[in-house]
N, CA, C and O of each residue as an XYZ file, in Angstrom:
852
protein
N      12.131     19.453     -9.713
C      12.510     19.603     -8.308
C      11.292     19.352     -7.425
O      10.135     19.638     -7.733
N      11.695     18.783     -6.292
C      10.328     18.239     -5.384
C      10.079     19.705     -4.576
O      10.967     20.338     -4.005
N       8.690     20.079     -4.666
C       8.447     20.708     -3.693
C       8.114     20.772     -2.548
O       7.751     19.731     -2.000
N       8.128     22.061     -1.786
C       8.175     21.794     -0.038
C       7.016     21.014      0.698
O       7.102     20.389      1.755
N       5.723     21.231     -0.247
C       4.649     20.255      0.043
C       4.780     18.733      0.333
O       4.506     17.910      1.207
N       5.464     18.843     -1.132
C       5.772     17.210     -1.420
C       6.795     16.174     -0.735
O       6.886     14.948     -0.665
N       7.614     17.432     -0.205
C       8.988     16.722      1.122
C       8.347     16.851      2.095
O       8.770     16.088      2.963
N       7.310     17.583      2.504
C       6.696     17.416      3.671
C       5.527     16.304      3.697
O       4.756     16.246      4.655
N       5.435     15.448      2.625
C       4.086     14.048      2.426
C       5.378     13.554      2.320
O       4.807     12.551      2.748
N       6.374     13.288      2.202
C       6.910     12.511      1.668
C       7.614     12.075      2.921
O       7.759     10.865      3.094
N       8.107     12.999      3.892
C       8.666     12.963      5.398
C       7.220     12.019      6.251
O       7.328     10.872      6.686
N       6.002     12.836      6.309
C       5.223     12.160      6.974
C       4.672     11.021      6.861
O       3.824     10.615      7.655
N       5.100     10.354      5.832
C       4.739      9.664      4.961
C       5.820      8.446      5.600
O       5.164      7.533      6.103
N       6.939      8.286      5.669
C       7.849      7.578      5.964
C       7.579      7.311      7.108
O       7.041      6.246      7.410
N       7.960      8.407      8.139
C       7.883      8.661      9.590
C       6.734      7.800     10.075
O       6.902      6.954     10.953
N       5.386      8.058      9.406
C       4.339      7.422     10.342
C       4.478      6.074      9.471
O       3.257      6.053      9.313
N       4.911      4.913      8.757
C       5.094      3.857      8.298
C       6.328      2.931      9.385
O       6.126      1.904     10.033
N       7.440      3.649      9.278
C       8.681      3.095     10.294
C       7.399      3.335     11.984
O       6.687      2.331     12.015
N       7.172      3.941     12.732
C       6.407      4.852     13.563
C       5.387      3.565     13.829
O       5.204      3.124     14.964
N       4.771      3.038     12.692
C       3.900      2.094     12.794
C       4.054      0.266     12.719
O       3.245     -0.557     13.146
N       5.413      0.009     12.007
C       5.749     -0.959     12.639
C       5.470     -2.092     13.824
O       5.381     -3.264     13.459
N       5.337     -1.783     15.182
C       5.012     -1.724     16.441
C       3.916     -1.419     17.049
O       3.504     -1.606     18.195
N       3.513     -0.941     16.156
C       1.511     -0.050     16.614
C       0.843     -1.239     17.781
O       0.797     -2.469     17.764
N       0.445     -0.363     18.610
C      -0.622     -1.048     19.953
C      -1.627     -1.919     18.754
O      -1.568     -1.312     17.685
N      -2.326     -2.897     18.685
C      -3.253     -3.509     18.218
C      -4.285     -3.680     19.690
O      -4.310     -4.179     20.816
N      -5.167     -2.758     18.593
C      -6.778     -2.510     19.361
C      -7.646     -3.973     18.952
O      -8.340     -4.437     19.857
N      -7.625     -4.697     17.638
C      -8.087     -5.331     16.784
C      -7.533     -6.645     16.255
O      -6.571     -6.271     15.583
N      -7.577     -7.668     16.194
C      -6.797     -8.431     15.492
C      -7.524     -9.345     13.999
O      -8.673     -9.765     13.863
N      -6.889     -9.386     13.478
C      -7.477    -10.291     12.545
C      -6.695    -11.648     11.597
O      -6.142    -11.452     10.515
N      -6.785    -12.856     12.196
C      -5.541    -13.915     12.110
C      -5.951    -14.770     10.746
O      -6.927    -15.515     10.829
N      -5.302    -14.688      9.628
C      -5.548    -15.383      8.374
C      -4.676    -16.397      8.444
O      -3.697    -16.530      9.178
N      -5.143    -17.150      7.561
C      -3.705    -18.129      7.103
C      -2.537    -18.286      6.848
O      -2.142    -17.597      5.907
N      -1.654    -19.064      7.414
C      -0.364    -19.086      6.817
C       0.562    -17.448      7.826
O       1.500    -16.699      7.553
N      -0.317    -17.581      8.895
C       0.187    -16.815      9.648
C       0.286    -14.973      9.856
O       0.802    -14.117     10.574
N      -0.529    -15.124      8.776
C      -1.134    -13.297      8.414
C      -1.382    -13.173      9.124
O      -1.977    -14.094      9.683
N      -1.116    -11.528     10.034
C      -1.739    -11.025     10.962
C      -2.020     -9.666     10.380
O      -1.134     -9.125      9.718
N      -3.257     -9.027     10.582
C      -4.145     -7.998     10.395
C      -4.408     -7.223     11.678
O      -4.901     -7.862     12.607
N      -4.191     -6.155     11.822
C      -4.505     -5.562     12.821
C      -4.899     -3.893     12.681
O      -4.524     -3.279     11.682
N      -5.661     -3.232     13.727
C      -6.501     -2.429     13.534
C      -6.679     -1.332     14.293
O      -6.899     -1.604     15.473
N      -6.660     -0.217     14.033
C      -7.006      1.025     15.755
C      -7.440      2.345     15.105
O      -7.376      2.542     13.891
N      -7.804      3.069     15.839
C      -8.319      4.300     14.708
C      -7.221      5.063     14.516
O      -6.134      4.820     15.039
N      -7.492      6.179     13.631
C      -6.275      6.385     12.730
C      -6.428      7.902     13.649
O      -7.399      8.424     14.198
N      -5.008      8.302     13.521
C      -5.213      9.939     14.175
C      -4.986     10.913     12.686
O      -4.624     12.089     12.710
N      -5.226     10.288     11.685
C      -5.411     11.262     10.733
C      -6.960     11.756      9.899
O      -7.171     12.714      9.156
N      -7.922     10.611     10.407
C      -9.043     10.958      9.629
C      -9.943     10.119     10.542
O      -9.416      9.314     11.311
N     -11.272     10.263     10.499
C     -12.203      9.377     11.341
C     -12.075      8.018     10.730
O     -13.212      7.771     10.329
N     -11.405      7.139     10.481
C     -11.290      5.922     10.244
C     -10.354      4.964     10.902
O     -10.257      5.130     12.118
N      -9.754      4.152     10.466
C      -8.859      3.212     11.163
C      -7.931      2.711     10.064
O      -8.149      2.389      8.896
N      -6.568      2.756     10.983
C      -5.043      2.409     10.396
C      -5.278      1.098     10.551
O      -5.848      0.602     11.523
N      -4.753      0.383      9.395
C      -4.987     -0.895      8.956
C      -3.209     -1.142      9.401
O      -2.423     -0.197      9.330
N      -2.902     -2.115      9.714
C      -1.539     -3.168      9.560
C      -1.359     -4.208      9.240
O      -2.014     -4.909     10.012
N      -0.854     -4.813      8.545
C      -0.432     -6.084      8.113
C       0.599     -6.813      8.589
O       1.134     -6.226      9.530
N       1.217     -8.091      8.269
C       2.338     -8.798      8.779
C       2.197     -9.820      8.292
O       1.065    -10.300      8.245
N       3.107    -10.387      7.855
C       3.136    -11.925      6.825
C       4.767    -12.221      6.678
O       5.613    -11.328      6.695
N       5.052    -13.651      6.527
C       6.577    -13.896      5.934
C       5.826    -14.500      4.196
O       4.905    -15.290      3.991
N       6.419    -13.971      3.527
C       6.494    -14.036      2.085
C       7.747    -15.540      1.431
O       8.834    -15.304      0.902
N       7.296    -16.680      1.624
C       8.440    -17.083      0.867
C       8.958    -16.491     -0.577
O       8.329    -16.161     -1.582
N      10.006    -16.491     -0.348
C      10.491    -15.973     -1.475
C      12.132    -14.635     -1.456
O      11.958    -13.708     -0.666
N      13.280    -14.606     -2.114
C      14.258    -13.728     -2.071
C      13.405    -12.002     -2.234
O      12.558    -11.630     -3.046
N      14.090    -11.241     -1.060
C      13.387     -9.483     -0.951
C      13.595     -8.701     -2.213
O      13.248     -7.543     -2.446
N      14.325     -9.682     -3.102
C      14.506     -8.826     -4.466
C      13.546     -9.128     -5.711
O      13.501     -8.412     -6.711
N      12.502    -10.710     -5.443
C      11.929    -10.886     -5.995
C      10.023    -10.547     -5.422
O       8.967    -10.489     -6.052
N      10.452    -10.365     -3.674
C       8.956     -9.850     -3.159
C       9.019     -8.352     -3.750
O       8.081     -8.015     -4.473
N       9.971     -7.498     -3.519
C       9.855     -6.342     -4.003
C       9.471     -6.093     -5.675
O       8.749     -5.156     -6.015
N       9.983     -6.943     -6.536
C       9.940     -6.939     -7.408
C       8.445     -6.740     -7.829
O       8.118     -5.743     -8.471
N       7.553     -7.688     -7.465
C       6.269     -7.871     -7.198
C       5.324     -6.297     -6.490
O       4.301     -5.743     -6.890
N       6.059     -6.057     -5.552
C       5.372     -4.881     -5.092
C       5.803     -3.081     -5.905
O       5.036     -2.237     -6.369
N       6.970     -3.079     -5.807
C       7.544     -1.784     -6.463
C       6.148     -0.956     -7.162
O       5.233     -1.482     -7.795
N       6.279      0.140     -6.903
C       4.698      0.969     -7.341
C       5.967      1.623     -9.059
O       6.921      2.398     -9.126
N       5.581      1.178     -9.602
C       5.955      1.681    -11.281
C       5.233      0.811    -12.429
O       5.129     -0.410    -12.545
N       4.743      1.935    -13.287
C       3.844      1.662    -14.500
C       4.242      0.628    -15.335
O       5.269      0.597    -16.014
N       3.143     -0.446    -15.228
C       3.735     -1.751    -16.183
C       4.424     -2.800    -15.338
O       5.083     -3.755    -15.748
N       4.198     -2.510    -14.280
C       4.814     -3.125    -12.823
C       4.058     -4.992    -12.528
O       3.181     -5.501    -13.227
N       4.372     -5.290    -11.974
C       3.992     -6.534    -11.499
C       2.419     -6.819    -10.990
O       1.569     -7.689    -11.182
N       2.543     -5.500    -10.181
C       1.233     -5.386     -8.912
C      -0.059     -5.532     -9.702
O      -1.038     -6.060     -9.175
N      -0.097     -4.956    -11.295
C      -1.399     -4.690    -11.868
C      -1.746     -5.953    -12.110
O      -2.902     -6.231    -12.429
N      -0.487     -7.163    -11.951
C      -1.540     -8.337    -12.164
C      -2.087     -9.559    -11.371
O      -2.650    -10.631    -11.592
N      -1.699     -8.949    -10.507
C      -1.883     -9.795     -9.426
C      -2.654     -9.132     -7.510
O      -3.069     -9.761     -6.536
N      -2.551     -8.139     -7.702
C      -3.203     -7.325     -6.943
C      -4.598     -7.096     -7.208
O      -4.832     -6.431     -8.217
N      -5.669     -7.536     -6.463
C      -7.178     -7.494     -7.030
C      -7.409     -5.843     -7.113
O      -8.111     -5.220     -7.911
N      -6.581     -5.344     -6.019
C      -7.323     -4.030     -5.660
C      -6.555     -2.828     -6.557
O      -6.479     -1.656     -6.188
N      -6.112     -3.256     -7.562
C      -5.379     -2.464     -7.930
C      -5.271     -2.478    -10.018
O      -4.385     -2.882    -10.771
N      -6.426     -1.931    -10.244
C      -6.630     -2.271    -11.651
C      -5.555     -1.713    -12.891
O      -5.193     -2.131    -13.991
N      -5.233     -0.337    -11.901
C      -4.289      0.404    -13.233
C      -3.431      1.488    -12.433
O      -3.958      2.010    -11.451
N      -2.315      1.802    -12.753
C      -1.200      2.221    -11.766
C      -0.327      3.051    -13.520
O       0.134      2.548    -14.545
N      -0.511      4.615    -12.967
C      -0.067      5.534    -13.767
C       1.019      6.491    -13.421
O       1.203      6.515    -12.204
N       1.696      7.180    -14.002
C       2.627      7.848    -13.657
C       2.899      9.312    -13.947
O       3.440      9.593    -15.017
N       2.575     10.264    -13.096
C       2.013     11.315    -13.584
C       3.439     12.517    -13.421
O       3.793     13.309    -14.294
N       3.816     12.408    -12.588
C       5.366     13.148    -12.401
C       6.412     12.383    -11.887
O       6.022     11.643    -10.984
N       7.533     12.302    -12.124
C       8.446     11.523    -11.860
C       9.740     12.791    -11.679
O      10.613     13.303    -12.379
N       9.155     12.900    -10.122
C      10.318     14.225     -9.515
C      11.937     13.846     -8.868
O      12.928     14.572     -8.938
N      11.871     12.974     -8.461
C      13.051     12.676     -8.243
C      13.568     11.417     -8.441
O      12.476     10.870     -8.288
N      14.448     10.325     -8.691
C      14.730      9.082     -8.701
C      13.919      8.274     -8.006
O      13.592      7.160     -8.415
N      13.517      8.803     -6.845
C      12.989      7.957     -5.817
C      11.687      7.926     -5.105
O      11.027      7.195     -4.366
N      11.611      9.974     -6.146
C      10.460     10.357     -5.543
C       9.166     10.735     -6.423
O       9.024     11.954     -6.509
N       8.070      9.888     -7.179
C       6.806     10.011     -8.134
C       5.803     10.360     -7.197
O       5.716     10.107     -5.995
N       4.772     11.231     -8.265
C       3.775     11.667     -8.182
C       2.769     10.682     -9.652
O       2.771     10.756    -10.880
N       2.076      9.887     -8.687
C       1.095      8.415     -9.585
C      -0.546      8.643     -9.144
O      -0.832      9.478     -8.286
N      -1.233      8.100     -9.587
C      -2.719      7.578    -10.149
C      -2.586      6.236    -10.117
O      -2.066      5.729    -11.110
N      -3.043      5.275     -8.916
C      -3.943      4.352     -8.869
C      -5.434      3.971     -8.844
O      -6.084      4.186     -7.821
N      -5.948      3.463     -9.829
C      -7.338      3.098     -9.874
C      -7.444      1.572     -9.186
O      -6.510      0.817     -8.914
N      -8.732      1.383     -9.012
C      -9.009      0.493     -8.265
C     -10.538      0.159     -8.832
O     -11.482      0.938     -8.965
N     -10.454     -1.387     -9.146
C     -12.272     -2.000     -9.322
C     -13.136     -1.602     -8.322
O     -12.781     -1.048     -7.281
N     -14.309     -1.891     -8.641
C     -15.317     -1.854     -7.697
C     -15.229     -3.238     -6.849
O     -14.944     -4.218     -7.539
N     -15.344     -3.374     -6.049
C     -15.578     -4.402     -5.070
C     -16.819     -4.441     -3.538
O     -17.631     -3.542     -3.319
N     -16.748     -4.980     -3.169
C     -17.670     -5.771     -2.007
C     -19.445     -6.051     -2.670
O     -20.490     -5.560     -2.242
N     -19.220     -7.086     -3.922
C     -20.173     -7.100     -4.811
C     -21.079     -5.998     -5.537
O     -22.274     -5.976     -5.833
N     -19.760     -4.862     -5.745
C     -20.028     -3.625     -6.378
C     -20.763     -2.396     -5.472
O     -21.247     -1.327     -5.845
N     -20.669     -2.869     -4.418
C     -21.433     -1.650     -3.215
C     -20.048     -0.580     -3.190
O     -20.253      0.627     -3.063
N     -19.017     -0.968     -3.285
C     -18.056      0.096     -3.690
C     -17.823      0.419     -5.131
O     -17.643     -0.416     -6.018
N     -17.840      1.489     -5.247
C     -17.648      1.292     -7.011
C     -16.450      1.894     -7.254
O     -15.894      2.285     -6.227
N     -15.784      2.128     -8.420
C     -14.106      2.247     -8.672
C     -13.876      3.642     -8.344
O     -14.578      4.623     -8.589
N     -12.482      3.524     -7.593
C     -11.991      4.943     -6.888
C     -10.695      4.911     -7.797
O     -10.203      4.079     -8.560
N     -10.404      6.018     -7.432
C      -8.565      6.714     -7.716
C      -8.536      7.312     -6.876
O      -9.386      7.837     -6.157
N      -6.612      7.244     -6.929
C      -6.066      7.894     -5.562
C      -5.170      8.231     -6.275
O      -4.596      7.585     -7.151
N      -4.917      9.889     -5.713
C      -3.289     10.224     -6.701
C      -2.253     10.714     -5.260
O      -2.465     11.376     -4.244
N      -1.202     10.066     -5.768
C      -0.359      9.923     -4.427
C       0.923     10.521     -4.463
O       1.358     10.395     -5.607
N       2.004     11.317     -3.483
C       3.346     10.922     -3.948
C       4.151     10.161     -3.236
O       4.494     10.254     -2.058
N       4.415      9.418     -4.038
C       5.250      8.238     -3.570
C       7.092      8.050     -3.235
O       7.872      8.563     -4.038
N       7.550      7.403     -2.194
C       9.089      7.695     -1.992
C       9.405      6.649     -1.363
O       9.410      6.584     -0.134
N       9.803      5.402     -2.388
C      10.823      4.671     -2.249
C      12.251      5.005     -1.881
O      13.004      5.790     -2.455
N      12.566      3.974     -0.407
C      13.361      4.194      0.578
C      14.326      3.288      0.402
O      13.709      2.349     -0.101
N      15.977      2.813      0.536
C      16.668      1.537      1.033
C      17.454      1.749      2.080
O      18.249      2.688      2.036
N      17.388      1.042      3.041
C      18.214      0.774      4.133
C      19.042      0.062      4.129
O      18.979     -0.863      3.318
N      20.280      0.166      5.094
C      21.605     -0.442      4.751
C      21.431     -2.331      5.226
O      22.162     -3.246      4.847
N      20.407     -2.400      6.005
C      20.628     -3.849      6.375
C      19.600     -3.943      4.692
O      18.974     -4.975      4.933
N      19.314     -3.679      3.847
C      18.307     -4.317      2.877
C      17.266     -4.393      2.895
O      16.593     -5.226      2.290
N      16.786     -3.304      3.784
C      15.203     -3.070      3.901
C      14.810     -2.120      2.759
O      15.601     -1.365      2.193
N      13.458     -2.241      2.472
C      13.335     -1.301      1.540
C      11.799     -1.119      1.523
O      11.025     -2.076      1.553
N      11.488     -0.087      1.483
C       9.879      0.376      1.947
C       9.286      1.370      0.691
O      10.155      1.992      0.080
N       8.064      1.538      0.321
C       7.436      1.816     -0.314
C       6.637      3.000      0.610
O       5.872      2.565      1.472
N       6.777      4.491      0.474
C       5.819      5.069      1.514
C       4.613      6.831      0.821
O       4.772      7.769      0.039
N       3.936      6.511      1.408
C       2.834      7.668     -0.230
C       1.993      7.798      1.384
O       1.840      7.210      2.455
N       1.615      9.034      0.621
C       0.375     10.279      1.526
C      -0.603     11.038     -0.291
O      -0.231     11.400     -1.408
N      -1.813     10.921      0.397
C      -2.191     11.789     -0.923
C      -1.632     13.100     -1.259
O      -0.981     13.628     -0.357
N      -1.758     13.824     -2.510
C      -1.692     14.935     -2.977
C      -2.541     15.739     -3.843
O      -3.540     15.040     -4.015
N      -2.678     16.778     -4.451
C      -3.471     17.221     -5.606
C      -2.443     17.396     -6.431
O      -1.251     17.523     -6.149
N      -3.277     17.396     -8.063
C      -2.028     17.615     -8.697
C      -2.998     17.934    -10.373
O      -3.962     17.377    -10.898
N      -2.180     19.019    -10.731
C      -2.937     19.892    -11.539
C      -2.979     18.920    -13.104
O      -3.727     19.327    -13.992
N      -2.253     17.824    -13.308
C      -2.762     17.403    -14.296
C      -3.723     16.005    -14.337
O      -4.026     15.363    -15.343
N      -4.160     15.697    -12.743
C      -5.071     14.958    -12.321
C      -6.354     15.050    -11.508
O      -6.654     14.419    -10.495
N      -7.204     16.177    -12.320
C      -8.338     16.747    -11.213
C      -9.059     15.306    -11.594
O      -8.769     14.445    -12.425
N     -10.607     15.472    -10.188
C     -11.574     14.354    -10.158
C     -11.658     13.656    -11.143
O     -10.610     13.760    -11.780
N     -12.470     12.882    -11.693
C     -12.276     12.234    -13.248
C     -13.707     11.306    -13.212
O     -13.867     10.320    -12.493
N     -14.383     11.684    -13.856
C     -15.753     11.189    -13.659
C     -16.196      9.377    -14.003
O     -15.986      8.984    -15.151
N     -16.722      8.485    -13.085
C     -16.601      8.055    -13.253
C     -16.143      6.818    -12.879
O     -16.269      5.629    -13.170
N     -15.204      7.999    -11.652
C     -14.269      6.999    -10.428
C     -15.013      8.405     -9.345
O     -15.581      9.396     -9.805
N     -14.774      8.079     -7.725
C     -14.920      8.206     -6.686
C     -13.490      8.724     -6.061
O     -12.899      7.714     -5.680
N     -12.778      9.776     -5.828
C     -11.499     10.300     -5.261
C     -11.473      9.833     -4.491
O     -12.479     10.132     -3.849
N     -10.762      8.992     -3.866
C     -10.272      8.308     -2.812
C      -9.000      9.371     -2.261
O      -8.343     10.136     -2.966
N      -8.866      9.121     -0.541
C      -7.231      9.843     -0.327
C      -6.782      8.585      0.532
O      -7.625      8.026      1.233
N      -5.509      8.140      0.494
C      -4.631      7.585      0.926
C      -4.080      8.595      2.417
O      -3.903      9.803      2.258
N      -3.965      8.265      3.121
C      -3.561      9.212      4.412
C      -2.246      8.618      4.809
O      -2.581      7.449      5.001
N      -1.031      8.676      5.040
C       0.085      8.357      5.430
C       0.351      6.530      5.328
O      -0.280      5.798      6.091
N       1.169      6.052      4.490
C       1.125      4.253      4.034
C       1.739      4.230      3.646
O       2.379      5.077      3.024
N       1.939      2.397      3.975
C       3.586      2.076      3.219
C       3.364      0.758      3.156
O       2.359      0.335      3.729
N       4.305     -0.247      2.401
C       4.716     -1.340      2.385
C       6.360     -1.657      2.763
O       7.139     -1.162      1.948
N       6.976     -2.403      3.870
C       8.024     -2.748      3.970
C       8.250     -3.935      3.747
O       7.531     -4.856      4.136
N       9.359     -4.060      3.040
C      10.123     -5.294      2.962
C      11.406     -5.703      3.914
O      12.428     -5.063      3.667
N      11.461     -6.324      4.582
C      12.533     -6.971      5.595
C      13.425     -8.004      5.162
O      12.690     -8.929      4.818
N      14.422     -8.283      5.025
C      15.407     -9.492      5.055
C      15.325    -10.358      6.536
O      15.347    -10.047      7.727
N      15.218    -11.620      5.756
C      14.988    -12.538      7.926
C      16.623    -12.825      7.382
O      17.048    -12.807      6.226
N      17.481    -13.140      8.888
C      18.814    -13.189      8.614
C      18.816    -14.587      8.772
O      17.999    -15.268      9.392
N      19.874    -14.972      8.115
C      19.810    -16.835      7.968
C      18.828    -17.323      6.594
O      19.087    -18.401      6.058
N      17.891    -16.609      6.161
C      16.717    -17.566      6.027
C      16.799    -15.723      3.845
O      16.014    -14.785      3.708
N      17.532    -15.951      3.240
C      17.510    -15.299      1.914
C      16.530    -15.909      0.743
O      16.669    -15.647     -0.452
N      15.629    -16.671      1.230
C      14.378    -16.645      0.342
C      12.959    -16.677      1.148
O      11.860    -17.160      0.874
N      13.497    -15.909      2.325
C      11.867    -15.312      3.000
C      11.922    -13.943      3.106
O      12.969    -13.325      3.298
N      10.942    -13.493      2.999
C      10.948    -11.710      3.488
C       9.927    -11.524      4.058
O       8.806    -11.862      3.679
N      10.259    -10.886      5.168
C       9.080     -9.926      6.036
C       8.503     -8.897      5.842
O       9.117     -7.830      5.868
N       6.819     -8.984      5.533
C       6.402     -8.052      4.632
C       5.356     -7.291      5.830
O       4.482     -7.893      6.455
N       5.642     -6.027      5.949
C       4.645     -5.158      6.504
C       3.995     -4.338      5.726
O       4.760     -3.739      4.971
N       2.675     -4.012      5.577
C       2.278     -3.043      4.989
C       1.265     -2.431      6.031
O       0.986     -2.927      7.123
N       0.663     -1.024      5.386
C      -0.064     -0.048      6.455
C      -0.996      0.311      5.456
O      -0.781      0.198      4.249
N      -1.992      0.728      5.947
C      -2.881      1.759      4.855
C      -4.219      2.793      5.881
O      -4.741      2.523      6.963
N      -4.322      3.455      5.372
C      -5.338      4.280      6.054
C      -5.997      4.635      5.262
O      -5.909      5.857      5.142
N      -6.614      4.224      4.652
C      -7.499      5.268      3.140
C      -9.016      5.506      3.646
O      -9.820      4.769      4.217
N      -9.074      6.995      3.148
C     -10.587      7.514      3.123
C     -11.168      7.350      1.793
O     -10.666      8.026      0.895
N     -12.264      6.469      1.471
C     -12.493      5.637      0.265
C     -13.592      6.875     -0.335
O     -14.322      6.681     -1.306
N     -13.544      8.205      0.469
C     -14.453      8.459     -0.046
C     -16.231      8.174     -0.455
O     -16.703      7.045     -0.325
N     -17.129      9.413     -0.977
C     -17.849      8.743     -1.352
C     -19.042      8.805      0.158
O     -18.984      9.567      1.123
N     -20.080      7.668     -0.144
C     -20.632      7.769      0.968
C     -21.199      6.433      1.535
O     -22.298      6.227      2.051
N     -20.330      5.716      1.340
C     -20.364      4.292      2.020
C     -20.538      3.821      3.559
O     -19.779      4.250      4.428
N     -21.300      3.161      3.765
C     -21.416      2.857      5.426
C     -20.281      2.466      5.430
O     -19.423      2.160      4.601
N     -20.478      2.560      7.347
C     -19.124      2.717      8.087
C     -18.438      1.065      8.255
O     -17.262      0.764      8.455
N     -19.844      0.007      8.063
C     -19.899     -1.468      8.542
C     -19.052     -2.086      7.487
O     -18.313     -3.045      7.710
N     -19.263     -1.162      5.639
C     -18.716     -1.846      4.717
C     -17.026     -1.742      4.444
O     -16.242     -2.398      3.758
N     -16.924     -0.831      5.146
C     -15.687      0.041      5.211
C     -14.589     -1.202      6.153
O     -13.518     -1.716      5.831
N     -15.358     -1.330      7.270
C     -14.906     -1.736      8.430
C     -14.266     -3.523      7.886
O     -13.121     -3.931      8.077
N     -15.319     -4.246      7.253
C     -15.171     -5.111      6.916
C     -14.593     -5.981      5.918
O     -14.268     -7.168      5.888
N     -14.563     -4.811      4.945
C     -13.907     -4.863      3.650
C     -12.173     -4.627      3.772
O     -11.611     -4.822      2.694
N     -11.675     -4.417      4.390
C     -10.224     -3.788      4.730
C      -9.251     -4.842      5.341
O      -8.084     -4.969      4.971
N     -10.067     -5.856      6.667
C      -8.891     -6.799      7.037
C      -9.105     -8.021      5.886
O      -8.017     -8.587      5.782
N      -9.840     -8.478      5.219
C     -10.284     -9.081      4.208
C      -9.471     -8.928      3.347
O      -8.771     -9.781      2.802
N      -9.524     -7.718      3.161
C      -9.010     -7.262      1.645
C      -7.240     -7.084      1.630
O      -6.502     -6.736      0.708
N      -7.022     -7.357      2.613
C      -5.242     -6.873      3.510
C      -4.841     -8.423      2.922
O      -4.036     -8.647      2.019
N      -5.814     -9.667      3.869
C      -4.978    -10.774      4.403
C      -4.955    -11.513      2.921
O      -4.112    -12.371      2.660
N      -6.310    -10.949      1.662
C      -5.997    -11.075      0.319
C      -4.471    -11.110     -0.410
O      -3.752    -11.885     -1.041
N      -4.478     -9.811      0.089
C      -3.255     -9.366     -0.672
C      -1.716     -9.869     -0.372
O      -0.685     -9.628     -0.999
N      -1.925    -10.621      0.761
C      -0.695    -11.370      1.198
C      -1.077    -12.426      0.496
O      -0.312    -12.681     -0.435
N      -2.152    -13.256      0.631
C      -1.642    -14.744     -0.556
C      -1.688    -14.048     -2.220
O      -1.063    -14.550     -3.154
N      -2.104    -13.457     -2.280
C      -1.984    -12.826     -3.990
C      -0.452    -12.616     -4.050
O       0.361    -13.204     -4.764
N      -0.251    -11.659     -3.153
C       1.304    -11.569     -3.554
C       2.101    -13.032     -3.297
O       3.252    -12.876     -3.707
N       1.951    -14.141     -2.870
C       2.807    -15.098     -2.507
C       3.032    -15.936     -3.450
O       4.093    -16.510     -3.696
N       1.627    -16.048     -4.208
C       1.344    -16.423     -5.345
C       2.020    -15.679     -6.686
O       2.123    -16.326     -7.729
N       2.394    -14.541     -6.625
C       2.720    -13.779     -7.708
C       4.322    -13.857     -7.698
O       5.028    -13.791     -8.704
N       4.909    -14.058     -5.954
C       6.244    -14.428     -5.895
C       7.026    -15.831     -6.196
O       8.054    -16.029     -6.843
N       6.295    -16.601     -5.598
C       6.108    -17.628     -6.602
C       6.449    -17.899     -8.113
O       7.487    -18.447     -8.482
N       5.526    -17.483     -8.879
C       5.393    -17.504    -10.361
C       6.298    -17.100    -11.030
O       6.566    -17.438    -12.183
N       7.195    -15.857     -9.934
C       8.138    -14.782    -10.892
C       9.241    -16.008    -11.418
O       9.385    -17.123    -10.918
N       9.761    -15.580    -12.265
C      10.774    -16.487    -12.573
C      12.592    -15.651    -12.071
O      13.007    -14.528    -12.357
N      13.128    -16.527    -11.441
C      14.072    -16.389    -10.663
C      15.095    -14.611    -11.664
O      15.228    -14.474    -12.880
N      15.542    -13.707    -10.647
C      16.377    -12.542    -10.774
C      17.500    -12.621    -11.066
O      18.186    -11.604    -11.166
């Protein structure tokens, strides 16, 4: 059974993802192929809410496919930032408690974090379907030496159906993460719309490849 903690990350968790959709952009950051990155500080931690925006060629059953957060999943191979994806409680159908690790990156000035999250996959009746996690603690995942605790602060990934058009999807994602640790503020800053407008051609590439559902 989910507890009241966990419906309450799991509520705020949604809320500020739908909530963010629309976000004022303080920041912009314009990649290829029409990625937009955008940026403002976060009202949950001294850092800044990241946003994304991209059309994904490809059917929302095969972008999702690609994204879905479950062990043995798609994402571990094609996602740079995302080395190993575990599954630590599985409380409701919809609603896990996971362990993502992550490489070191920005030529190893970051070195490998984990984040343990709970996560609550959403579907909406037009065929939207969103991915949305806030950190948690969780007694069979203390620190772990070795990695750097990272927290995830309220994030999501949405998937959209464009109407007319059943092999594109509109992909939003959000993230706010405190990477932990004691990294300047410049590497932080820089490493994030970079590392966003990445993850839209990785995934396009990975949608791509899938072989048809």
């Amino acid at each position: 059974m989910c507890s009241v903690s966990e419906e309450t990350a799991c509520t705020r968790a949604i809320h500020y993802t739908k909530a963010n959709v629309a976000h004022c952009k303080s920041a912009v950051f314009i990649w290829q192929n029409d990625v937009v990155v955008s940026w403002r500080p976060s009202s949950e931690f001294p850092g800044n809410v990241y946003r994304g925006e991209g059309i994904v060629s490809g059917s929302l059953e095969k972008v999702w496919e690609c994204l879905k957060p479950v062990p043995n999943g798609h994402r571990v191979k094609w996602d740079n930032n995302v080395k190993k994806f575990e599954l630590l409680e599985q409380i409701t159908e919809d609603i896990s408690i996971c362990r993502t690790v992550t490489p070191s990156a920005a030529m190893g000035i970051i070195a490998p974090r984990d984040f343990v999250d709970v996560i609550l996959v959403k579907q909406y009746e037009d065929g939207t379907i969103s991915s949305n996690a806030t950190n948690v603690s969780h007694p069979g995942c203390p620190p772990q030496s070795g990695y750097v605790r990272g927290f995830n602060h309220p994030c999501g990934c949405i998937c959209v159906p464009i109407s007319g058009e059943p092999n594109k999807t509109q992909v939003f994602s959000f993230f706010q993460t405190d990477l932990g640790g004691f990294l300047p503020r410049s590497v932080v800053d820089s490493f994030f719309p970079s590392s966003m407008a990445e993850f839209y051609s990785n995934l396009a590439k990975a949608v791509k490849a899938l072989k048809d559902l």
